[in-house]
ROSE-836778 format. One record per residue (C-alpha): residue in one letter; x, y, z; residue number from 0. Coordinates in steps of 0.001 Angstrom, whole numbers. Example, Ala and Ser with C-alpha at 12.3 -4.5 7.8 and 13.67 -1.06 7.14 Angstrom:
<nodes>
NODE aa       x       y       z   i
NODE  a   12300   -4500    7800   0
NODE  s   13670   -1060    7140   1
</nodes>
This chain:
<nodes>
NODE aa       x       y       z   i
NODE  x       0       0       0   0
NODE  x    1300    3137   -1193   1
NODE  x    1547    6279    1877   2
NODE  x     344    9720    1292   3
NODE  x    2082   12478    3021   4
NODE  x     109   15236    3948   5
NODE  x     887   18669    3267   6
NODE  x    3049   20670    5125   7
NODE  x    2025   22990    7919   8
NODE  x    3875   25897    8329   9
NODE  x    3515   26934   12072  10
NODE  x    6677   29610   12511  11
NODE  x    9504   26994   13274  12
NODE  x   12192   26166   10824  13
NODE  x   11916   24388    7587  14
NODE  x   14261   21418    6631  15
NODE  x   15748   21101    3310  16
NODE  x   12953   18314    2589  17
NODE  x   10494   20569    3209  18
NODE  x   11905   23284    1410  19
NODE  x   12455   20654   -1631  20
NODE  x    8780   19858   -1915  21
NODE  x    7745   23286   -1205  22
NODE  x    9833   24409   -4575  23
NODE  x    8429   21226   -6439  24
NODE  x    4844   23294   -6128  25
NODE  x    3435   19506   -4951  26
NODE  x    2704   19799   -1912  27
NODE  x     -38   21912     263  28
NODE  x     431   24064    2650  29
NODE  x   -1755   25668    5348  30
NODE  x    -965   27683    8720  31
NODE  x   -1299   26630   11765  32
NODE  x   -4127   27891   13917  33
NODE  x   -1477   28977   17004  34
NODE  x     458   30559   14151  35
NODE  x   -2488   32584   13171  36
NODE  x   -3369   33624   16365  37
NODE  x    -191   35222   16811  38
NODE  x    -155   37154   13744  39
NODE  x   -3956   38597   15273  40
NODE  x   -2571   39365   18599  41
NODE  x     458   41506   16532  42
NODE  x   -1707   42853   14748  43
NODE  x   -3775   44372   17393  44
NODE  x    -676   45553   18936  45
NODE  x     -38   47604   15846  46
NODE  x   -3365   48776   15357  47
NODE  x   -3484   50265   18765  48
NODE  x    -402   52312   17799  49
NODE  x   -1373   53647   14691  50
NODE  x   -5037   54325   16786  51
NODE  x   -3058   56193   19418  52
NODE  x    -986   58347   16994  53
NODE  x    2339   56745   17480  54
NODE  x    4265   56841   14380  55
NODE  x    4719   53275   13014  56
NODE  x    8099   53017   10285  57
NODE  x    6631   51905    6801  58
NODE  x    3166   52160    8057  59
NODE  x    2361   55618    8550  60
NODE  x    5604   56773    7750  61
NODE  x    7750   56961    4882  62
NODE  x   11003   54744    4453  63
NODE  x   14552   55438    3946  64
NODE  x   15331   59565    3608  65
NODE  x   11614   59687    3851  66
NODE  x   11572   58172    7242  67
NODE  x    9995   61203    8808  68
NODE  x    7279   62322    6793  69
NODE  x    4221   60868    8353  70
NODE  x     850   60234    6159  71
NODE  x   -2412   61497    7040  72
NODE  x   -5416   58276    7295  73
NODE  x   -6629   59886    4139  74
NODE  x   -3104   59041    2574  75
NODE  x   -2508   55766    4240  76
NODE  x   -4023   53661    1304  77
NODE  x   -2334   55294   -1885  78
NODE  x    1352   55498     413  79
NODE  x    1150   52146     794  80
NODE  x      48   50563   -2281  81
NODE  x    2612   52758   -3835  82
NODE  x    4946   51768   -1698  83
NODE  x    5284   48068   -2549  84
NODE  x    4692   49279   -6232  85
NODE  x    8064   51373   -6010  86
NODE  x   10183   48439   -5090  87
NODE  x    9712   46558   -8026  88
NODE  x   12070   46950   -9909  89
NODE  x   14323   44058   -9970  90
NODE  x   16321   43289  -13189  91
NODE  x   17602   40410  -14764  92
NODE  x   17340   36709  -15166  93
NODE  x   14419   35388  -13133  94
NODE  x   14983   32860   -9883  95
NODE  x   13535   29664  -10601  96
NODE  x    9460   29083   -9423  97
NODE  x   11146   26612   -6870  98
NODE  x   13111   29317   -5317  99
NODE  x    9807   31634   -5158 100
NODE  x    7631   29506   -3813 101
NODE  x    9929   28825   -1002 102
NODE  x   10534   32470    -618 103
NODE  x    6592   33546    -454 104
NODE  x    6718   30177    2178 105
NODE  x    9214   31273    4401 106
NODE  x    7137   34989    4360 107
NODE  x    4462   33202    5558 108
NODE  x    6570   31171    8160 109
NODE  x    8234   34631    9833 110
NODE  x    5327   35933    9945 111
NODE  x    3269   33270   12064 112
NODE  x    5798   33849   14644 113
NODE  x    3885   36975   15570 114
NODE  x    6648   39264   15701 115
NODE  x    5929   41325   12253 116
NODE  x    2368   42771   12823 117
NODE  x    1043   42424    9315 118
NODE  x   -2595   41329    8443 119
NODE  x   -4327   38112    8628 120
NODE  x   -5098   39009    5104 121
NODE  x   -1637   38773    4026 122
NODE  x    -858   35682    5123 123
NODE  x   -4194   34598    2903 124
NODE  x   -3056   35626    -188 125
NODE  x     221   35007     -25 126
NODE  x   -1792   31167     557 127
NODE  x   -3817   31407   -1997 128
NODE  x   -1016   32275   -4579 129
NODE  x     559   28747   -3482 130
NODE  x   -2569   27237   -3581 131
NODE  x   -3340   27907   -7320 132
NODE  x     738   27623   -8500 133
NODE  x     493   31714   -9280 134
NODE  x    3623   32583   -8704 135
NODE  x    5540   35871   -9191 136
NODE  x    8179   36619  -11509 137
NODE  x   11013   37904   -9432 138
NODE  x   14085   38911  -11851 139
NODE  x   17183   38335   -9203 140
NODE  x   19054   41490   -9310 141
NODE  x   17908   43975   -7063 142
NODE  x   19050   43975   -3752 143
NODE  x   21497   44690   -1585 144
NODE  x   21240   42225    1057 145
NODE  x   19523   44439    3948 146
NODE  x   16085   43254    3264 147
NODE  x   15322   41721    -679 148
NODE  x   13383   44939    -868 149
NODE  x   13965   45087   -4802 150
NODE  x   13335   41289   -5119 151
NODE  x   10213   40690   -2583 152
NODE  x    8514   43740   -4138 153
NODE  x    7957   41685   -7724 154
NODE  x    6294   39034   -4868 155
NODE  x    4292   41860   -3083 156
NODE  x    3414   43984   -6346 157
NODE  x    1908   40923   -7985 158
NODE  x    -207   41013   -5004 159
NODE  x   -1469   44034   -5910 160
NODE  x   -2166   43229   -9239 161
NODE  x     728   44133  -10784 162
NODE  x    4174   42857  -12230 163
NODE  x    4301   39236  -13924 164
NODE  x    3398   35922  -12845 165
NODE  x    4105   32038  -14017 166
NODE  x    1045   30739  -14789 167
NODE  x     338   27062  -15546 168
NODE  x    3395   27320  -17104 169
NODE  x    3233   30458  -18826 170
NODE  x    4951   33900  -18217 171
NODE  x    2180   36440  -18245 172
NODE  x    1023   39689  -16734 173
NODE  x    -272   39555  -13294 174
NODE  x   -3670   40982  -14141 175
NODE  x   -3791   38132  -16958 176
NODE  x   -2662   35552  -14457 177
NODE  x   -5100   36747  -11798 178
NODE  x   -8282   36912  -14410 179
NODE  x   -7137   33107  -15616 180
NODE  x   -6522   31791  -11852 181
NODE  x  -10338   33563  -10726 182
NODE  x   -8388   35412   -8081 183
NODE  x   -8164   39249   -6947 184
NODE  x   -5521   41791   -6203 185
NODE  x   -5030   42670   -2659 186
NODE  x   -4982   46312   -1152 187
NODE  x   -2144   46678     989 188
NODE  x   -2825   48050    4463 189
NODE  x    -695   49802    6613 190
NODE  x    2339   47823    7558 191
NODE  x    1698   45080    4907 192
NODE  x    3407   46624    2226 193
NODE  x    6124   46954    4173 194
NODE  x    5852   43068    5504 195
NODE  x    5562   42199    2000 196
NODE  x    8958   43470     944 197
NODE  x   11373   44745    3509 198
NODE  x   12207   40707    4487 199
NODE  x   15304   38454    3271 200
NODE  x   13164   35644    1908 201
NODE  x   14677   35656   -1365 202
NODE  x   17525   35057    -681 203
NODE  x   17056   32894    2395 204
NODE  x   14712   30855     227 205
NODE  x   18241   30818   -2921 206
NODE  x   21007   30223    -587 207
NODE  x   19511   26832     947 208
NODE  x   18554   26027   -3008 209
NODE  x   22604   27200   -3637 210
NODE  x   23602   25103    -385 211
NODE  x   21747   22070   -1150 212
NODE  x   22812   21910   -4753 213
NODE  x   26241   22587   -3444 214
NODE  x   26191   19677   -1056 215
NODE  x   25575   17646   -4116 216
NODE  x   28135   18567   -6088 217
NODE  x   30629   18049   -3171 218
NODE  x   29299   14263   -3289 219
NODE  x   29828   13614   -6588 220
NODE  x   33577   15616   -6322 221
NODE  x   34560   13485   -3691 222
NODE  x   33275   10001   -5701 223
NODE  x   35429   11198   -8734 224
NODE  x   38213   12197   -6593 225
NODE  x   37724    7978   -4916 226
NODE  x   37813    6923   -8970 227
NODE  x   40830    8886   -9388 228
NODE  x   42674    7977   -6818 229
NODE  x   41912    4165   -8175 230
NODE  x   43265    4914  -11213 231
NODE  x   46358    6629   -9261 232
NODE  x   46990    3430   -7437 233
NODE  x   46668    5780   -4143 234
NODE  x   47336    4336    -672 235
NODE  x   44080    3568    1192 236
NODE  x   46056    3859    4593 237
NODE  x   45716    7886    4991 238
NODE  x   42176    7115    4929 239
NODE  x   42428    4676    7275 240
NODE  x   44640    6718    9848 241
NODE  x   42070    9335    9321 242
NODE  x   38927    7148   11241 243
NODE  x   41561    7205   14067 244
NODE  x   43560   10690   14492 245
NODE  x   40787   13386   12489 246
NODE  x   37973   15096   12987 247
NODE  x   34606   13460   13428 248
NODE  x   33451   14889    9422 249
NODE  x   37274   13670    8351 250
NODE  x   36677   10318    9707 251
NODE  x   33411   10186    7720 252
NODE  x   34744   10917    4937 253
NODE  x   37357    8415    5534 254
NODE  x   35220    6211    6464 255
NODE  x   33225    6274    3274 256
NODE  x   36284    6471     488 257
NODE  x   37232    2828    2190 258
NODE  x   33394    1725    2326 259
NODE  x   33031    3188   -1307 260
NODE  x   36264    1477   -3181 261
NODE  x   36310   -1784    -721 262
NODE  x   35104   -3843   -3557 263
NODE  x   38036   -2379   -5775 264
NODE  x   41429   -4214   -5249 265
NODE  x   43601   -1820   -7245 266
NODE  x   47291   -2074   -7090 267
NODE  x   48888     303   -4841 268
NODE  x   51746    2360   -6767 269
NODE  x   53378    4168   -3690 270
NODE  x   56011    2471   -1492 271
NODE  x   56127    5295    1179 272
NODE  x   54079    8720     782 273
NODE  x   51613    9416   -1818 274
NODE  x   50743   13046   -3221 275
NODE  x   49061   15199   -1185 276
NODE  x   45974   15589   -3070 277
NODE  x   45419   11707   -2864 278
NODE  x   46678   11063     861 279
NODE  x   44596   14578    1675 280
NODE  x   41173   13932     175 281
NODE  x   39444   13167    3515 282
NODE  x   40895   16458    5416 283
NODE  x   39920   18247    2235 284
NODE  x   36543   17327    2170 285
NODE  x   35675   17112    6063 286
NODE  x   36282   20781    5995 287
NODE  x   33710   21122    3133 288
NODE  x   31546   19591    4276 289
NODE  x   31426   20551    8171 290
NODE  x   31301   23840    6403 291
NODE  x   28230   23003    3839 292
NODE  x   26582   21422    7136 293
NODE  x   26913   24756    9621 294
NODE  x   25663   26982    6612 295
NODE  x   23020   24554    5887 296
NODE  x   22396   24992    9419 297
NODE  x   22219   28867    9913 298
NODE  x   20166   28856    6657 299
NODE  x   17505   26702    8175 300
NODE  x   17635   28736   11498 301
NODE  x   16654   32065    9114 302
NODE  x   13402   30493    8029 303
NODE  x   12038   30348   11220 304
NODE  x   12530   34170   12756 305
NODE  x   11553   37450   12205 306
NODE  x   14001   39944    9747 307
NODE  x   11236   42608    9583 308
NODE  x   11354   46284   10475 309
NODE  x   10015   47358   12970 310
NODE  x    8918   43883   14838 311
NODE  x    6462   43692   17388 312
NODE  x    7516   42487   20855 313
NODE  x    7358   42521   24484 314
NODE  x    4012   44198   23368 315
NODE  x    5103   47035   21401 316
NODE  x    6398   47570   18239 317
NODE  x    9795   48372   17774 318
NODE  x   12425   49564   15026 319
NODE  x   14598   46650   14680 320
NODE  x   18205   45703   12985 321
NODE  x   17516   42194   12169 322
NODE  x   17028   42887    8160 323
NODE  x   21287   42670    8275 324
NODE  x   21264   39038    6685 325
NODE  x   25199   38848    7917 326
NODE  x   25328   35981   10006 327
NODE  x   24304   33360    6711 328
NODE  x   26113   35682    4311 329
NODE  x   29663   34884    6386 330
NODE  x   28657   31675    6022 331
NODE  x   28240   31251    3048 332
NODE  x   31566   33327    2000 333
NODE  x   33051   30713    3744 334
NODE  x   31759   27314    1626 335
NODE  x   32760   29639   -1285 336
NODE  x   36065   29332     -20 337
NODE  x   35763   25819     854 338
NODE  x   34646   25462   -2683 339
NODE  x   38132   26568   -4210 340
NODE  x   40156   24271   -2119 341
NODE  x   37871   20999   -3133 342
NODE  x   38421   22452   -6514 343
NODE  x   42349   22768   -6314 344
NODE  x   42246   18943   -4876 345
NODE  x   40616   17780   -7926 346
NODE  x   42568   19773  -10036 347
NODE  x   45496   18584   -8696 348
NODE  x   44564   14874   -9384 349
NODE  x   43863   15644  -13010 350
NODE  x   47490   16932  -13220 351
NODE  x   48654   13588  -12311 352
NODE  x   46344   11445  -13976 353
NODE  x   47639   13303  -17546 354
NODE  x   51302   13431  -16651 355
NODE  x   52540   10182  -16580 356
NODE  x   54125    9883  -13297 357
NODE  x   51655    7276  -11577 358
NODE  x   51349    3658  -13224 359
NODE  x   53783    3892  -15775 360
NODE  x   50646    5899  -17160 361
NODE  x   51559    6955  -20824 362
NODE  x   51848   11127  -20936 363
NODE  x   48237   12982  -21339 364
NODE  x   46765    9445  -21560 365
NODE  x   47726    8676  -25139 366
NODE  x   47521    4573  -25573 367
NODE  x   50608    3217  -26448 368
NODE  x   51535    2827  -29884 369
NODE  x   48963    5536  -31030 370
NODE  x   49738    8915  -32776 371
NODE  x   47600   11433  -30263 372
NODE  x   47844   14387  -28932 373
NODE  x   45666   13126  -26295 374
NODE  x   44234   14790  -23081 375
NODE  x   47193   17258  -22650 376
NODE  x   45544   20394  -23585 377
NODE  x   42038   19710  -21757 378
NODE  x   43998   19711  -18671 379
NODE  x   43901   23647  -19349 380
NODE  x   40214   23315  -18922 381
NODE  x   40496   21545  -15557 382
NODE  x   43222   24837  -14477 383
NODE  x   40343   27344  -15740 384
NODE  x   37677   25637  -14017 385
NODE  x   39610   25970  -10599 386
NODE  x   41135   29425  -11002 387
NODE  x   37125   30523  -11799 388
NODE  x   36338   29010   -8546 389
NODE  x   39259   30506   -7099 390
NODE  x   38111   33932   -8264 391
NODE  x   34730   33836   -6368 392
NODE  x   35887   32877   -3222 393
NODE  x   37052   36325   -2247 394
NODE  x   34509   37955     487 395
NODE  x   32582   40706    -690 396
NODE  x   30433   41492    1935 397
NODE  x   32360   44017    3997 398
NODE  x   32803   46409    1184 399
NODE  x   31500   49589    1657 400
NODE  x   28000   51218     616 401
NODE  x   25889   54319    1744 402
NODE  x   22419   54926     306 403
NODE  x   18628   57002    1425 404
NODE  x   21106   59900    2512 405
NODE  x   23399   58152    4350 406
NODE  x   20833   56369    6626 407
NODE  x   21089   52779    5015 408
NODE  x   24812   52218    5340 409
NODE  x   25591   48492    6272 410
NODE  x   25070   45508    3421 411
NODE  x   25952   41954    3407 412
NODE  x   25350   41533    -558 413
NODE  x   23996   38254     669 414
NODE  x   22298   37932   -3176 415
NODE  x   25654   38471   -4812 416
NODE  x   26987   36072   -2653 417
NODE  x   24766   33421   -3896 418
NODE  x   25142   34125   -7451 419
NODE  x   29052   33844   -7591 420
NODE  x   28511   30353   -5361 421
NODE  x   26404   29236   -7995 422
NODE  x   28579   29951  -10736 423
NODE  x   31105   28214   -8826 424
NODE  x   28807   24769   -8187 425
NODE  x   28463   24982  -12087 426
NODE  x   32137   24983  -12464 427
NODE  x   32837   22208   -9826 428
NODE  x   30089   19876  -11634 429
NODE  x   32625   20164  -15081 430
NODE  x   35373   19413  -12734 431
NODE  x   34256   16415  -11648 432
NODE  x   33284   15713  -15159 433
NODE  x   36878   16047  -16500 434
NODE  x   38224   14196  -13515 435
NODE  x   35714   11212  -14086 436
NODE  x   36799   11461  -17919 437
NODE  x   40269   11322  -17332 438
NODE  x   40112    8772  -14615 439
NODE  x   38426    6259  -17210 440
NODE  x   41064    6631  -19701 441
NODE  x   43385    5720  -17176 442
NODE  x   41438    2611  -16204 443
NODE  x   41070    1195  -19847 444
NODE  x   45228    1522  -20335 445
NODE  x   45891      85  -16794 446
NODE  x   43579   -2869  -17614 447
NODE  x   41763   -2090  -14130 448
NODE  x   38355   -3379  -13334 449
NODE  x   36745   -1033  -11004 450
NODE  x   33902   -1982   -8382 451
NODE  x   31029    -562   -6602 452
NODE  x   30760    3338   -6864 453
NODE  x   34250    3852   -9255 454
NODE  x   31762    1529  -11754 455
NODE  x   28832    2857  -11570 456
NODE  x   30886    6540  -12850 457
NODE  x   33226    4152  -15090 458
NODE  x   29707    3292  -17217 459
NODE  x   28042    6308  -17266 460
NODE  x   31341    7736  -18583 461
NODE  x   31716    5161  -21381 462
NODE  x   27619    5759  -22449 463
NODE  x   28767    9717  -23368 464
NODE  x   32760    9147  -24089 465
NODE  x   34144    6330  -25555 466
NODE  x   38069    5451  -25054 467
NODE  x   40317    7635  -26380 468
NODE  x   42618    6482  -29396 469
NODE  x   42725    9187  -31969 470
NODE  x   42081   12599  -31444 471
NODE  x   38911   14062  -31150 472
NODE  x   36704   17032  -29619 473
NODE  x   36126   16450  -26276 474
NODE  x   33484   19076  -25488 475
NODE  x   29888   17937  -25669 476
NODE  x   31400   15003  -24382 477
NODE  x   32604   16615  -21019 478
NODE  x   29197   18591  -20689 479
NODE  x   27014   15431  -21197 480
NODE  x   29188   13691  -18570 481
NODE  x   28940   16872  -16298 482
NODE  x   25005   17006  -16664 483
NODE  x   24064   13105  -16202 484
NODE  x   26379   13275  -13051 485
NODE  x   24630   16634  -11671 486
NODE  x   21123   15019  -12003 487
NODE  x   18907   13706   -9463 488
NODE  x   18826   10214  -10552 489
NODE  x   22290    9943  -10662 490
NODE  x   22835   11382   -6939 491
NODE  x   19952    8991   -5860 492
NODE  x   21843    6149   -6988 493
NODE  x   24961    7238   -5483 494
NODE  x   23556    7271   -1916 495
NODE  x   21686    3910   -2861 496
NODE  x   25118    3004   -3119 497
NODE  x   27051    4172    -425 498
NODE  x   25326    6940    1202 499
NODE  x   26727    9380    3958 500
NODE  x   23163    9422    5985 501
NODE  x   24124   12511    8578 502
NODE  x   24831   14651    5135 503
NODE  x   22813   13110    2430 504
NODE  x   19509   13411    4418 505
NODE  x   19929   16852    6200 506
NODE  x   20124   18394    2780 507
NODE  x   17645   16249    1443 508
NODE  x   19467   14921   -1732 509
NODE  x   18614   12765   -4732 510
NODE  x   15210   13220   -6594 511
NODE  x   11922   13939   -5320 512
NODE  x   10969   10572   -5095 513
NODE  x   13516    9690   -3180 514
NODE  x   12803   12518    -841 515
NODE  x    8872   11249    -349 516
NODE  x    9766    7422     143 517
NODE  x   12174    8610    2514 518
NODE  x    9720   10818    4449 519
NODE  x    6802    8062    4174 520
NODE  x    9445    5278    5891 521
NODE  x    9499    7552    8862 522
NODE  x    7204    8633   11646 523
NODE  x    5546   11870   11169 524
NODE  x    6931   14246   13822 525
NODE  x    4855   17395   14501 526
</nodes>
């Protein structure tokens, strides 16, 4: 009998990566929880009873930025405001994914039934009811700062309004089309709404787990490559061996699993004392990536689950706040970028080897013998750009300076940047290990080596796009077929069918979406 999850309720704690995966699938319901609701009622009362009593509320009755201290009469209230999310759309660019928006206008909803940001009841409905019929906003992903995705959550909130563009059923349409086709309405924005619906890091909260998670898989199929290489190396499986004993708890599991992964290959060792450092190394390497990947993925998670408004309401009262400064995730993050560029210079490192004939009695850049080939000598310049463009985007950018609205707004994280240069550099990684599984297969056919278990199962799908190299030939749609089958769900699934690594494979919720459900419906619903 087959199980049915239910939907998810969002109640103001956390998400997990699975739930954020089926959220961005548009699959799954969602609903809020009836203690989350009553919270945002109670906050909202609080607010009301300011604005009743005259006290001047930021975003509300006031303007924003420079404009911070002109107030608006209750005959303004309703034009300020709907012009007010109106004015912060105007994001440019290529557009995040619908995955990445839904999860944003999730996590807006999740914040908020905390009861700390004082918005309507009303909100929280149609930000629902957008979710509920797949409408979902067209947010083009340059546009902020990182203090608040006002520039990016103000294509979600002006679609709310009517206005802006929208995937519908597919299609990329106005919103007032989209709205007319779904049998919905436009919302009018009351005071502090507009200002819920923008000023809010959801965006990017909602594109650095996608980033992260995506990341996390592209470390797993780096460090599988890196196990095939160092097969084809004839690499010493003793420094991962040492490592269960004398490293950290993440470099033991990563030792742990390059033994568990190429235990059913016997290759011949070719070292009689030390091998390289990139082949003796892999485990410290990638126990720092990972414990890395994990306490981002981590901090991530934590930001789904609290208030980043201005002003929030608490201890009864609402009060100007500092919590839009995303900074805590955006060091983070600058961090796994760096990680990033030393997994990168590990793999690149093994290529170098594999292609210069000092391992094996390996012929030089792989050529066969007795064949007239130039051979795999000059892709190895691809494997040195892919690295050095990793390398490039690991340098911080978040503490350069910036002063906008007169000098009032003068503290950034560029969390948005951030993600985009991480991305670029998860795309890069993915060719890496591409190249690296390429080159490792090569070796394998002129060695005569029969490899086992997980070094097989990347030896085949190799040999399906790229077939062994005797005469020269172009090498490019070969590499990017290689690079996309190993980047794909399946594929991932099947390496943790495999040999997974449960503490990381299941936090970030890897694999396909069917994996992710059969997964969930094996365990006990906790609430």
């Amino acid at each position: 009998m087959k199980h049915e999850r239910p939907g998810i309720e969002l109640s103001g704690q956390p998400l997990g990566f699975a739930e954020m995966v089926r959220i961005g699938s548009g699959k799954v319901a969602l609903s809020a929880s009836a203690a989350g609701l009553a919270r945002v009622e109670h906050a909202r009362s609080i607010v009301e009873d300011a604005i009743a009593s005259g006290v001047p509320v930021y975003g509300s009755t006031t303007g924003v930025g420079a404009m911070k201290d002109v107030e608006w009469s209750n005959d303004e209230l309703e034009a300020f405001n709907l012009g007010l999310v109106r004015a912060h759309h105007f994001g440019t660019g290529t557009p995040f994914s619908c995955a990445v928006v839904r999860n944003a206008m999730a996590i807006r909803i999740n914040t908020a039934l905390t009861g700390q940001v004082g918005c309507t009841p009303e909100l929280i409905e149609a930000y629902m009811r957008l979710l509920d019929a797949d409408l979902i906003p067209l947010v083009r992903r340059t546009g902020s700062i990182g203090c608040a995705d006002i520039g990016l959550m103000g294509q979600i909130g002006a679609v709310l309004t009517g206005v802006g563009e929208a995937v519908y059923r597919g299609k990329r349409m106005q919103a007032a089309e989209a709205f007319q086709a779904a049998g919905l309405e436009p919302i009018k924005m009351a005071p502090r709404d507009s200002l819920a619906s923008l000023s809010v890091n959801a965006v990017s909260f909602a594109a650095a787990g996608e980033a992260t998670r995506n990341a996390a898989a592209s470390i797993r199929v780096l460090l599988a490559t890196g196990m095939m290489a160092s097969g084809a190396l004839g690499a010493s499986r003793d420094p991962w061996k040492a490592v269960r004993h004398v490293g950290t708890a993440r470099e033991a599991l990563i030792g742990s699993w390059l033994c568990n992964a190429s235990e059913a290959w016997n290759w011949p060792v070719a070292t009689h004392v030390q091998d390289p450092l990139s082949l003796r190394m892999v485990a410290q390497v990638f126990g720092a990536v990972i414990e890395n990947l994990l306490s981002t993925g981590h901090k991530i998670l934590a930001a789904t689950g609290r208030s980043d408004d201005n002003p929030v309401v608490v201890e009864g009262r609402v009060m100007t706040s500092g919590g839009s400064l995303p900074l805590d995730v955006t060091i983070l993050l600058e961090s796994a970028a760096l990680c990033m560029a030393h997994a990168a210079r590990n793999a690149f490192n093994r290529c170098v080897i594999l292609g210069n004939g000092q391992r094996r009695d390996l012929p030089v850049n792989l050529v066969p013998p007795g064949r007239i080939a130039t051979g795999f000598g000059p892709i190895i310049k691809l494997a040195g750009e892919i690295f050095s463009r990793v390398l490039s985007m690991s340098n911080p950018v978040s503490a350069q300076s910036l002063v906008v609205a007169a000098g009032l707004e003068d503290e950034a994280a560029f969390l948005p940047l951030v993600i985009e240069r991480f991305e670029r550099q998860m795309r890069a990684l993915r060719r890496l290990a591409a190249l690296e599984a390429l080159l490792s297969a090569q070796a394998i056919d002129i060695l005569g080596d029969e490899p086992q278990g997980v070094a097989k199962m990347i030896y085949d799908l190799v040999r399906s796009h790229a077939a062994f190299y005797t005469i020269d030939r172009p090498l490019s749609a070969e590499v990017e077929a290689i690079e996309e089958e190993l980047g794909s769900d399946a594929f991932i699934s099947k390496l943790i069918g495999e040999v997974p690594i449960a503490s990381f494979d299941d936090f970030f919720a890897l694999g396909s979406l069917e994996r992710i459900e059969e997964r969930l419906a094996s365990e006990p619903m906790v609430l």
